[in-house]
C-alpha positions in Angstrom: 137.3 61.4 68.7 133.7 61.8 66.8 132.8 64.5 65.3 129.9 63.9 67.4 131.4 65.2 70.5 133.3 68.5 71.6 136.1 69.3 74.5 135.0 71.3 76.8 137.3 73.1 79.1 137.3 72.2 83.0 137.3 76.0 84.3 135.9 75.4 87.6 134.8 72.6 90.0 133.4 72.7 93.3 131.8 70.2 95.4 128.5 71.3 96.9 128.3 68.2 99.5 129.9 65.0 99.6 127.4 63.5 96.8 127.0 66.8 94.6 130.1 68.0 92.2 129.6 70.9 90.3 131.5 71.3 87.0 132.0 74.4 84.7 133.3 73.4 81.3 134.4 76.3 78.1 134.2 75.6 74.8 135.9 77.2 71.7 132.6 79.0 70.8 129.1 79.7 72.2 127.1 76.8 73.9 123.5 76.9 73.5 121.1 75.2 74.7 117.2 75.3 75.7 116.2 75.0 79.5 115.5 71.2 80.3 117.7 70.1 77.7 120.7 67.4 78.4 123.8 66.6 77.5 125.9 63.0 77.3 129.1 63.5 78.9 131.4 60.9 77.8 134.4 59.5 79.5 136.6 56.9 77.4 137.0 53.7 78.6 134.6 54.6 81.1 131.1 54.8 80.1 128.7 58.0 79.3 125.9 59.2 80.9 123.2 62.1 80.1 123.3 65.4 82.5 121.1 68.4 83.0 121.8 71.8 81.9 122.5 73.6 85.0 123.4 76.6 82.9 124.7 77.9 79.8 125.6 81.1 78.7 128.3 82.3 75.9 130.9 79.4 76.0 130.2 78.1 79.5 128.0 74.9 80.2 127.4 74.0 84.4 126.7 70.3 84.9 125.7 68.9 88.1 126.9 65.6 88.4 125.2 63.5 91.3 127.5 61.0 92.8 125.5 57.1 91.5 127.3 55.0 89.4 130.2 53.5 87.9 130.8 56.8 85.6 130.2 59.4 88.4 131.8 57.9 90.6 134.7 58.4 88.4 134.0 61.8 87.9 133.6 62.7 91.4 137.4 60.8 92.5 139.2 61.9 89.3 137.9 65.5 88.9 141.1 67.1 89.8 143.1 65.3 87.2 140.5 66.1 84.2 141.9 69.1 82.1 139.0 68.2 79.5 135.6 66.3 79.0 133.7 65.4 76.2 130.4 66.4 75.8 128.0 65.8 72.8 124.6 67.7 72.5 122.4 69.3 74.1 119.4 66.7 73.6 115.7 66.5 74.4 112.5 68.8 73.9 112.7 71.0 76.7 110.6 73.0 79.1 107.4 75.2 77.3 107.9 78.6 79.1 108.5 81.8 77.1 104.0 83.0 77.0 104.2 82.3 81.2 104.2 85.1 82.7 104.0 83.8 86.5 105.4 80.0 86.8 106.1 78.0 89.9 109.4 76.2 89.8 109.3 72.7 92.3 112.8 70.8 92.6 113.7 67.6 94.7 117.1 66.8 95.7 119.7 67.4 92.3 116.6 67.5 90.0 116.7 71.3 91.5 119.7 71.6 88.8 117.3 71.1 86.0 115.3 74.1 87.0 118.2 76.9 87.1 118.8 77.7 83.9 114.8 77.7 83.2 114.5 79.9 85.9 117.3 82.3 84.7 115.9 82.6 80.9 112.2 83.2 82.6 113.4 86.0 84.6 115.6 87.3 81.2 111.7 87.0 79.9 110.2 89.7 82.8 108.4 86.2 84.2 107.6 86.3 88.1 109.4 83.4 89.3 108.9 81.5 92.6 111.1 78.2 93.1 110.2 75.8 95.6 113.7 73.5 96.7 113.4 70.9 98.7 116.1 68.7 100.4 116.4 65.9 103.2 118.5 67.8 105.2 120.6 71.1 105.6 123.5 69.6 104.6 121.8 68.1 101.4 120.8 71.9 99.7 122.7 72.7 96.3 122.2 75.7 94.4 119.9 77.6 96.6 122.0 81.2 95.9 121.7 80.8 92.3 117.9 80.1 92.2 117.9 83.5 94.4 119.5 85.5 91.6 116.9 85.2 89.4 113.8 84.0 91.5 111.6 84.0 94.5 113.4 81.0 96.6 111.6 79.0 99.6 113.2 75.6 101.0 111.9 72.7 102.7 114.2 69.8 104.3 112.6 67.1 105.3 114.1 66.5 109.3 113.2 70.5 109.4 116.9 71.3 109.7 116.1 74.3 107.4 113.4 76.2 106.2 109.9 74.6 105.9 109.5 71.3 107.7 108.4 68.6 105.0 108.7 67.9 101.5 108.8 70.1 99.1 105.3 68.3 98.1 103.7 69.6 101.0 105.4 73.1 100.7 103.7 73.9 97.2 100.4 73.1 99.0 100.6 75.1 100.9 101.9 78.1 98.8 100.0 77.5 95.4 96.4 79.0 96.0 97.8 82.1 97.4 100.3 82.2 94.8 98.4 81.4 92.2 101.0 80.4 88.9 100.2 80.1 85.2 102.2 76.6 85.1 104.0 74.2 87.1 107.3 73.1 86.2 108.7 69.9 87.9 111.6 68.3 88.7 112.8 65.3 91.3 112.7 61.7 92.1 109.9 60.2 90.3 107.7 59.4 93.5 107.6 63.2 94.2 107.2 64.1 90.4 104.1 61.5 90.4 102.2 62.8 93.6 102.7 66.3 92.8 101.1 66.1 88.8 98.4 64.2 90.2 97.4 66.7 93.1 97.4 69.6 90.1 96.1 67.6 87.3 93.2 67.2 89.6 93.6 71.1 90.2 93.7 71.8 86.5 96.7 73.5 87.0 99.3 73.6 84.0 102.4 71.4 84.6 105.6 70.2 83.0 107.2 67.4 84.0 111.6 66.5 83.6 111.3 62.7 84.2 115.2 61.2 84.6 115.5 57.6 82.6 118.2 55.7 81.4 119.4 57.0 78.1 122.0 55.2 76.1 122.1 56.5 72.9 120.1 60.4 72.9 119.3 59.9 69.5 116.1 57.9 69.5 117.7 55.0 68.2 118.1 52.2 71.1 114.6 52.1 72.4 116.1 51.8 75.8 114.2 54.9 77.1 110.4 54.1 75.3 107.4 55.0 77.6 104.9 52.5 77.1 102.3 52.7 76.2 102.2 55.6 74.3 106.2 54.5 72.2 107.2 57.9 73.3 111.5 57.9 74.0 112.8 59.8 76.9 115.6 60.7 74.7 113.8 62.7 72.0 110.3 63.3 73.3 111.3 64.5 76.6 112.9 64.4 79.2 109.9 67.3 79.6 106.3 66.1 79.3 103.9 67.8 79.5 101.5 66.8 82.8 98.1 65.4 80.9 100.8 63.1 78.5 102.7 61.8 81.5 99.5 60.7 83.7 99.0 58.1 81.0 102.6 56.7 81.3 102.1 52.9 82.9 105.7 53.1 85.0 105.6 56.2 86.0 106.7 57.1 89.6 
């Protein structure tokens, strides 16, 4: 094994629907890690794929692993049988939070898992927290008890089967004048990120961006995850960009 990766400890797994498995891994010593950051999780023989930090605190890192590919797919049938998992990391330039003193948190779907551990070392901070979560469905919410230990927590599905009726989109307009945060931090499938940094660019509101690629390598090398036409790489520069950058991305959402 490379020196490269670590074992981390399955201590606890749970599956929050049939397409959401969350995993608890322990190292031998403290895992840190900044909020927004990612890690590769590498099966052998399998493949490797990058993952949010859900959380991490002493020697425990959370993963939320989203039931996609060939690689999670594995995860999510052999789960019961893994005693260990390698893990190398954490990557990326993170989210910009420690002078916000209010912030407004908007998740979509897993992205949601992005945003935890940000809002956990925000409210360690004495920030004012609201987190906006929004799902398809009832059935579809993850995590929505843990944003409530250290946030302000309102939920939109989009059928209405819970909470506000619509997307989460249309949930933060209607809840940012009154609410009134320093910065934005976002996270969700890309159409959602794209519509919601245009609507506050054009506010001049403050906002952050986690944008999911493919990442092969995490170490800038590959070029797989480059953002033309600025060169910038997923890998190194981001995942988290900051709003006025990410407008000028040609792909994006």
């Amino acid at each position: 094994m490379s020196r490269l990766y670590r074992l981390g400890k399955v201590v606890q797994y749970d599956f929050l629907n049939e397409k959401i498995l969350r995993v608890k891994l322990k190292f031998d010593d403290a895992f840190s890690a900044q909020p927004g950051q990612y890690i590769m999780l590498w099966i052998p023989r399998i493949g490797e794929i990058p993952l949010a930090v859900a959380l991490a605190y002493e020697d425990i890192l959370m993963i939320i692993i989203a039931k996609k590919g060939r690689v999670t797919t594995y995860i999510h049938e052999n789960i019961g049988k893994m005693r260990f998992l390698h893990v190398r990391g954490p990557y990326g330039h993170g989210y910009n939070y420690s002078d916000i003193k209010k912030g407004l948190l908007v998740g979509g779907g897993y992205g949601v898992a992005s945003l935890l551990y940000l809002a956990k070392r925000m409210n360690e901070y004495g920030a004012e927290v609201l987190s906006l979560l929004g799902f398809k469905t009832k059935r579809d919410m993850i995590l929505v008890d843990e944003f409530k230990m250290f946030s302000h927590v309102l939920v939109s599905t989009d059928d209405g089967s819970f909470g506000f009726k619509g997307t989460v989109f249309d949930l933060m307009k209607n809840v940012i004048d009154e609410y009134g945060p320093e910065k934005v931090f976002v996270c969700g499938p890309e159409r959602m990120e794209y519509n919601i940094l245009n609507y506050l660019i054009h506010k001049n509101i403050s906002v952050e961006v986690s944008l999911e690629r493919l990442i092969k390598c995490a170490l800038g090398i590959c070029g797989t995850c480059v953002l033309e036409p600025l060169g910038l790489l997923v890998c190194k520069d981001g995942p988290v960009f900051p709003g006025e950058i990410l407008i000028k991305i040609e792909d994006f959402g």
